[in-house]
NUMARDREN-716903 format. One line per 10 residues: number of its first residue (from 1); for each residue x, y, z of C-alpha. Coordinates in steps of 0.5 Angstrom, whole numbers. Layout:
% residues N
NUM) X,Y,Z  ...
//
This chain:
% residues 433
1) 191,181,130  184,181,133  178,181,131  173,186,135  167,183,139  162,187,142  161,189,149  156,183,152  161,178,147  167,181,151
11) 163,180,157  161,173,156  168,170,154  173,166,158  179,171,159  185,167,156  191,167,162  198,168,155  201,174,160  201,169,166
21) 206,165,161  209,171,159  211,172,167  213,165,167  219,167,162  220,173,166  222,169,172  226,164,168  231,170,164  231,172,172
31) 233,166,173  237,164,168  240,171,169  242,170,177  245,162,176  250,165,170  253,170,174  255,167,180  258,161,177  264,164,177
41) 264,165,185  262,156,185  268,154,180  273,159,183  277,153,186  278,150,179  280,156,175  285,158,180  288,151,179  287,150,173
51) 289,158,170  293,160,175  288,164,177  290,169,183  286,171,189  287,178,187  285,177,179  278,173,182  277,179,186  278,183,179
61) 274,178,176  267,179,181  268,187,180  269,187,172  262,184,172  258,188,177  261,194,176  259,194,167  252,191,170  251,197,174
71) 253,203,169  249,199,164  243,199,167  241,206,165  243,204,157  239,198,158  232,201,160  233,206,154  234,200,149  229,197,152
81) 224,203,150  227,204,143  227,197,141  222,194,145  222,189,150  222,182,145  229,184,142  232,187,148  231,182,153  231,177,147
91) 238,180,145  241,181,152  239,173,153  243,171,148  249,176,148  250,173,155  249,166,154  254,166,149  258,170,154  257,164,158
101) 258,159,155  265,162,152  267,162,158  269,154,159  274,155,153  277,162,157  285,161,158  288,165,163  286,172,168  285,176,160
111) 280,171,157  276,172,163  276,178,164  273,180,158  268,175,159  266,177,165  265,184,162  262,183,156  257,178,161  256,184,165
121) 254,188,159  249,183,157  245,182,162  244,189,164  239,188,160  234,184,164  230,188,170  229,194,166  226,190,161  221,186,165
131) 219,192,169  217,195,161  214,188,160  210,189,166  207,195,164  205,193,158  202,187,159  199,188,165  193,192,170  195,195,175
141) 192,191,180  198,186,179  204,189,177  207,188,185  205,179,183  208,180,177  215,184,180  215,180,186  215,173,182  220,175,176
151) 225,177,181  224,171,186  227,167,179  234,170,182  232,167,190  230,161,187  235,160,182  241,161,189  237,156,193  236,151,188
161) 241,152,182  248,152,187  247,145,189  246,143,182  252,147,179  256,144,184  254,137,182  255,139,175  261,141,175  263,134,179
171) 260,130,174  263,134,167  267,139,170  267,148,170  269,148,163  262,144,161  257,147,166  258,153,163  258,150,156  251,147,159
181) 248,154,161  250,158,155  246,153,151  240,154,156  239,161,156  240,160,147  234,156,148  230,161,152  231,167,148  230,163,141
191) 223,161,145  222,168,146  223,171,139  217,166,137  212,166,142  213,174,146  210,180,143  211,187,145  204,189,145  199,184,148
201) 194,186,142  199,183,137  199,176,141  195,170,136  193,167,144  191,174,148  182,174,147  179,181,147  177,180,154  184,178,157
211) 186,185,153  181,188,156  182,186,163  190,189,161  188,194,159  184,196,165  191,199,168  195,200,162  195,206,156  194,204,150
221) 201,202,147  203,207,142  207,207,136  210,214,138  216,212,142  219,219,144  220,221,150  218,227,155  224,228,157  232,226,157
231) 233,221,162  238,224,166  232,229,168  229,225,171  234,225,177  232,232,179  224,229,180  225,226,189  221,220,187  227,217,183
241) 232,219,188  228,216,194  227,210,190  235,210,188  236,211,195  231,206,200  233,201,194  241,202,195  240,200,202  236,194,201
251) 241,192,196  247,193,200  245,188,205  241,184,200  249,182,197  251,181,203  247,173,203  250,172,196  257,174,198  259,174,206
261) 254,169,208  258,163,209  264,166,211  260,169,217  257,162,220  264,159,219  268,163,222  263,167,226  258,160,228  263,155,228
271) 259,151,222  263,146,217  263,147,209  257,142,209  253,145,214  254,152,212  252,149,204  245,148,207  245,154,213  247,159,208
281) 241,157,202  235,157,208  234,165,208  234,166,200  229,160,200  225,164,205  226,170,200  223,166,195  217,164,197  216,171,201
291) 217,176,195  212,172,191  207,172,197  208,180,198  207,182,191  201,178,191  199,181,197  199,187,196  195,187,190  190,184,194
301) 190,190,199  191,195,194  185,192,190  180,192,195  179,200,196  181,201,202  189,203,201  191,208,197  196,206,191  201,210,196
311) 199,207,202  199,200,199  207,201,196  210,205,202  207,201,207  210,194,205  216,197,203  216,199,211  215,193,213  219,189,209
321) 225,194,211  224,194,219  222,185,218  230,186,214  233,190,220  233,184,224  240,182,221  242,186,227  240,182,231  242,176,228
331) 249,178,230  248,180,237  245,172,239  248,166,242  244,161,239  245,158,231  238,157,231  236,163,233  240,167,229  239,162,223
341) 231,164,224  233,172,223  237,171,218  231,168,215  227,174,217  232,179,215  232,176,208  225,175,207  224,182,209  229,185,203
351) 225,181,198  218,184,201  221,191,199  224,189,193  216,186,191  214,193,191  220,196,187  219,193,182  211,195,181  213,203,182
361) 217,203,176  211,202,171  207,207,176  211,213,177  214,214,169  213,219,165  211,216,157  216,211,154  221,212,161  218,206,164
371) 224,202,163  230,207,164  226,209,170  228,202,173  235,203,169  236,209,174  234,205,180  238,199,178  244,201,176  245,205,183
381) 241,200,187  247,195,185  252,200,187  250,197,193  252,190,192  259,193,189  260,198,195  258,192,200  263,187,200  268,191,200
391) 266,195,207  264,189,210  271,186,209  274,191,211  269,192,218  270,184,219  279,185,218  279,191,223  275,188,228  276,180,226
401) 268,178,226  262,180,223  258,183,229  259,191,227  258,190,220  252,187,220  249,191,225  251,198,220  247,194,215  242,194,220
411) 243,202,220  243,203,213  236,200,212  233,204,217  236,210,213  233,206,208  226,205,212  226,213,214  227,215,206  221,211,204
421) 217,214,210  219,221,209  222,222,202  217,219,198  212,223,195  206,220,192  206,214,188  203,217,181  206,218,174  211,224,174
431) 209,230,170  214,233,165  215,241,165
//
């Protein structure tokens, strides 16, 4: 614990950067978190061969994931809140390391079946918990950096984690790739029980003056962890529907880029598998750099004074949400590059609202919720990602390309676009009755 300083001693003292590490390993479990999950997806040609895998177990094996992911968001956030975010995140780190790890010595559809559950399971644990750790760990005035850089992890680990998976499992094989990765992610969660602290205060590095400067935007963390209200009353509240809402759109057509991407510019642009491997990284790429870029942005805007909160929030959600609906007419063009350069955009458009998503979590929650808030908003934000390939495949079997498909993902979003206009209210903490 610190030792208190008087006001001038504090004014005078350098200001200690320790959340700025904090965030780095925020952005690493995302990371982590986003490789683990789609090694499966790069490793299928070799499991189905090696196993005896079907086509039709595979499919199995992708939803099992998604599917325990997104209905444990919701118990994620309160373990979260009820336990802290050291032995959350730390805990669900390790459970889905392992889990990873495991799955090199999987012997048939069972085994992996299992695995996948219990990966699922495991990682549900990430989001709900950064968005509590922005709360706790930094002001006001940074939480959109700080959700926009934790969750570009995900992006950047799809640009620049498949190629190396790819070559891994060249040079030692699946089963070995993913003995590698479970061992990375037990490091991580090792590294994280010695250096996190839930509060910043408890922090050996944290000064007086770094505190002060977090606790400008932050309640003064409490040992009392009750909470106002239960969780499924939170339901009631529009803000949370809004929220559930505009982000199940943005995720909708987020899955799209992980999941149809490279069939379409195959079979729709013609591309072969290797030019389709660097085409298909370019709009997550893109997303990365935009969604660190939005968050810090938007705090900028909001810190100068002359936007609202609200204004702040709702305006680069809009946008990003309008830039995201250019996927429509991606599909519509001629030209490769051309359409290439909208895919980008529309990318990069989904992350500038995610940037903000991330940051209303902290800000809208009543006392102690902010984790099960961002629970509730993830788990039905994913059922975007469950329901969206599957409506895809089945627009692309009865029409033979994609061209309607991606122009009704353009159409959700704009839903998505008028919600966030309309339906969202003010961005303030919801006051219990």
């Amino acid at each position: 614990m610190m030792t208190n300083v008087t006001a001038l001693e504090m004014k005078q003292q350098k200001r200690t950067r320790v959340r700025w590490a904090v965030a780095g390993m925020m952005w690493a479990a995302i990371a982590i978190n986003f490789i683990d999950r789609t090694t499966l997806a790069i490793a299928t040609p070799h499991i189905m061969s090696d196993l005896g895998v079907t086509t039709e177990e595979m499919g199995m094996l992708m939803s099992a994931f998604f599917l325990c992911y997104a209905l444990l968001q919701i118990p994620a956030g309160f373990i979260s809140e009820k336990f802290g975010q050291r032995k959350a995140l730390g805990l669900s780190v390790l459970w889905w390391s392992i889990a990873t790890g495991l799955t090199g010595i999987a012997t048939g559809f069972k085994s992996l079946l299992a695995l996948r559950m219990v990966l699922g399971i495991g990682e549900a644990g990430a989001y709900p918990s950064n968005a509590a750790i922005t709360r706790n760990w930094f002001p006001r005035s940074e939480r959109a950096t700080v959700g926009g850089l934790f969750d570009s992890g995900q992006k950047f680990g799809g640009a620049f984690g498949i190629p190396i998976l790819t070559w891994l499992m060249i040079q030692i094989g699946w089963r070995g790739t993913f003995a590698i990765l479970g061992a990375i992610g037990v490091i991580w969660a090792v590294a994280w029980f010695l250096f996190f602290k839930d509060n910043p205060a408890d922090h050996k590095g944290v000064n007086e003056a770094e505190l002060s400067y977090i606790r400008d935007g932050v309640e003064n963390v409490s040992e009392d962890k009750t909470m106002p209200c239960k969780w499924y009353q939170l339901l009631k509240y529009r803000n949370v529907q809004a929220m559930c809402f505009g982000f199940f759109t943005t995720n909708y057509s987020s899955y799209f880029f992980i999941t149809w991407l490279p069939m379409y510019l195959m079979k729709d642009r013609g591309l072969s598998f290797a030019e389709m491997g660097f085409a298909a990284s370019l709009p997550l790429l893109c997303g990365a750099f935009a969604e660190v870029i939005a968050g810090w942005a938007s705090d900028k805007v909001h810190s100068s004074g002359r936007f609202s909160l609200t204004a702040t929030r709702k305006g680069f959600m809009c946008f990003g949400l309008l830039l995201a609906s250019t996927i429509g007419f991606a599909a519509v063009t001629e030209s490769l590059y051309i359409t290439l350069f909208l895919l980008c955009c529309a990318k990069s458009g989904t992350v500038i609202a995610a940037s903000q998503v991330w940051a209303i979590p902290s800000e809208i929650a009543p006392r102690n919720m902010t984790g099960i808030v961002a629970g509730i908003q993830n788990c039905v934000s994913n059922f975007g990602g469950v329901v969206g390939p599957i409506v895809t495949g089945f627009i692309v079997g009865a029409t033979g390309h994609f061209e309607f498909a991606m122009l009704f993902t353009a159409f959700l979003l704009l839903l998505g676009l008028l919600n966030y206009i309309f339906y969202l209210g003010k961005i303030e903490q919801i006051q219990v009755d």
